[in-house]
C-alpha positions as a printed Julia matrix, in Angstrom:
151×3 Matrix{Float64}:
  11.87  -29.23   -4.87
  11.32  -25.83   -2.84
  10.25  -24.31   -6.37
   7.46  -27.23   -6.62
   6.77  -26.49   -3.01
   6.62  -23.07   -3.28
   3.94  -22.83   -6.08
   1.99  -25.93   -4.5
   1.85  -23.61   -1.52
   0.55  -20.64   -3.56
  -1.79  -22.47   -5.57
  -3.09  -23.81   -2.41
  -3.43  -20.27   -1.16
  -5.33  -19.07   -4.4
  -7.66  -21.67   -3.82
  -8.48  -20.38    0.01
  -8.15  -16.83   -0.67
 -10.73  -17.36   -3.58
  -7.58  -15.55   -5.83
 -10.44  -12.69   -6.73
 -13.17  -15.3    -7.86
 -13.96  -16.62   -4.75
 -17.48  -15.75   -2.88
 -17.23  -12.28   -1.22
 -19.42  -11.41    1.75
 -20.07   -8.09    2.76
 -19.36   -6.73    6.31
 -22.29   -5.56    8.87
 -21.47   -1.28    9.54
 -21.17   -2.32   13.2
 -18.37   -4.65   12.71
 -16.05   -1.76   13.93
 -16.57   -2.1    17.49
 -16.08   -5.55   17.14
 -12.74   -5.29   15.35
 -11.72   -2.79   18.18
 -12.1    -5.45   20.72
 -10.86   -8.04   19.07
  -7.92   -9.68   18.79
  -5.8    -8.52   15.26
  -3.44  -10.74   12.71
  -1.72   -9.54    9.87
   0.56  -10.47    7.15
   1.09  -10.84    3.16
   0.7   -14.15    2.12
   2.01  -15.35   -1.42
   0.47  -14.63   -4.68
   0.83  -16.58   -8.31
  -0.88  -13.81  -10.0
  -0.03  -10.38   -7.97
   2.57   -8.9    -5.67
   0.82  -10.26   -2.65
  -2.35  -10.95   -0.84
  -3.15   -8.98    2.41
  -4.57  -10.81    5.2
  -6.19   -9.21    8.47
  -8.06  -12.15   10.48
  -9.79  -10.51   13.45
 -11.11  -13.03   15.99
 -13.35  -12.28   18.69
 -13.55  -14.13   21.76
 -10.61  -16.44   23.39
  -9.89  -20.6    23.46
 -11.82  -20.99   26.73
 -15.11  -19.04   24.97
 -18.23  -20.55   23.97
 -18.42  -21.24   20.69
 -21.28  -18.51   19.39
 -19.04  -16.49   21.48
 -15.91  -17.25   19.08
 -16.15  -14.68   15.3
 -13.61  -13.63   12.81
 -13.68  -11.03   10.09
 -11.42  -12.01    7.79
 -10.22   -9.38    4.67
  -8.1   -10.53    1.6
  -6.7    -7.6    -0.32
  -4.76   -8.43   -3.07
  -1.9    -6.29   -4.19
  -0.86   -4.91   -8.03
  -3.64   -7.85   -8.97
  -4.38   -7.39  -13.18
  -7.79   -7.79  -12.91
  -7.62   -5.28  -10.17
 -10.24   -7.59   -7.74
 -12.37   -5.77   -4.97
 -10.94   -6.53   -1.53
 -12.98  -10.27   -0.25
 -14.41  -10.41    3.05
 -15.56  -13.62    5.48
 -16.98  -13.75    8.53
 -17.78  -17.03   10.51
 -16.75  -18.99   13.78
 -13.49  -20.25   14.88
 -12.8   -23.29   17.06
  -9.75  -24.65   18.49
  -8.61  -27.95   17.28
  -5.89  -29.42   19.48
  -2.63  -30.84   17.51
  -1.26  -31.5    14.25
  -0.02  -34.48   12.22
   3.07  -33.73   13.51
   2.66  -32.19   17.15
  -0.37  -33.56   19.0
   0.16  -30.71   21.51
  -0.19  -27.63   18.55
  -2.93  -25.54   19.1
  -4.74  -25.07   15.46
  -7.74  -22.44   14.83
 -10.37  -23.39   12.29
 -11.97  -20.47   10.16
 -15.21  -21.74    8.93
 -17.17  -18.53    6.82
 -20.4   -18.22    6.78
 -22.81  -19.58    3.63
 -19.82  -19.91    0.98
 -15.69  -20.16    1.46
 -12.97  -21.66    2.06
 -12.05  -23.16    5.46
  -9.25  -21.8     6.76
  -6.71  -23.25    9.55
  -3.86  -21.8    10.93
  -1.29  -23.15   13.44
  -0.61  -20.79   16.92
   3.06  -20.69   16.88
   2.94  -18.23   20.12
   1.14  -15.51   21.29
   1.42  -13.06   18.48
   2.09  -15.3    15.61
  -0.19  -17.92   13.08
   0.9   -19.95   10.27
  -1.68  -20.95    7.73
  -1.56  -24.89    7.37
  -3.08  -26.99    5.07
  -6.33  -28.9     5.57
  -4.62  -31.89    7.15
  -3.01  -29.86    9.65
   0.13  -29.96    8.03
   2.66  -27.45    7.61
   4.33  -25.83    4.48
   7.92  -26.06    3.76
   7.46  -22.5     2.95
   5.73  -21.76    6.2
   7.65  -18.88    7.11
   6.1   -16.65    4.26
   2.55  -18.01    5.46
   2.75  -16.35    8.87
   0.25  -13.84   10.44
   1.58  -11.38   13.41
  -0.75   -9.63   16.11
  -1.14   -6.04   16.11
């Protein structure tokens, strides 16, 4: 069961990291600054077809901001990859979506790109942690291997 869970969750991955065919946007050269201020999540999610995919979600702006005032820059970078892929690249707005199917008090972020991508949500465990979820707010059985820390 964990196995089938395991490579539901990757394949579920693939399909919102793109898995090197998604749509890739390129960054503006004053993103920098922006990144500075920002606030910074990292981790390695699971990969079918390579080591690993690294994820750094930057998002600008807090829970309280207006919404043109909430951004992310989000870079996939996929690790020992056969095709070798070029690192992807989103950018977009965030909201806050309050609970989960399974805790109505969870705090959830929503990643929406710009143009073409994958939505992305991910579930605020605390102040310096996300879990990607699924698109019905629901957790993986695996979600420990999904998590993001802040830097």
């Amino acid at each position: 069961m964990q196995i089938r869970t395991l490579l539901a969750g990757s394949a579920m991955l693939a399909l919102l990291a793109g898995c090197a065919t998604g749509t890739q946007q390129g960054g503006s050269p004053g993103m920098t600054t922006a990144q500075e201020q920002g606030t910074t999540y990292q981790g390695t999610l699971p990969c079918r077809n390579c080591a690993g995919i690294d994820i750094d979600v930057t998002l600008e702006g807090d829970e309280q901001a207006s919404a043109a005032e909430r951004t992310f820059d989000l870079e996939a970078s996929y690790r020992e990859h056969p095709q070798n892929p070029p690192a992807e690249t989103y950018q977009g707005q965030w909201d806050v979506i309050s609970g989960t199917a399974n805790d109505p008090e969870a705090t959830v972020y929503e990643l929406t790109p710009q143009g073409e991508g994958q939505i992305y949500y991910f579930l605020k465990l605390d102040p310096n942690t996300l879990e990607l979820i699924d698109p019905q707010l629901r957790r993986f059985e695996n979600g420990e291997m999904l998590r993001l820390q802040r830097q």
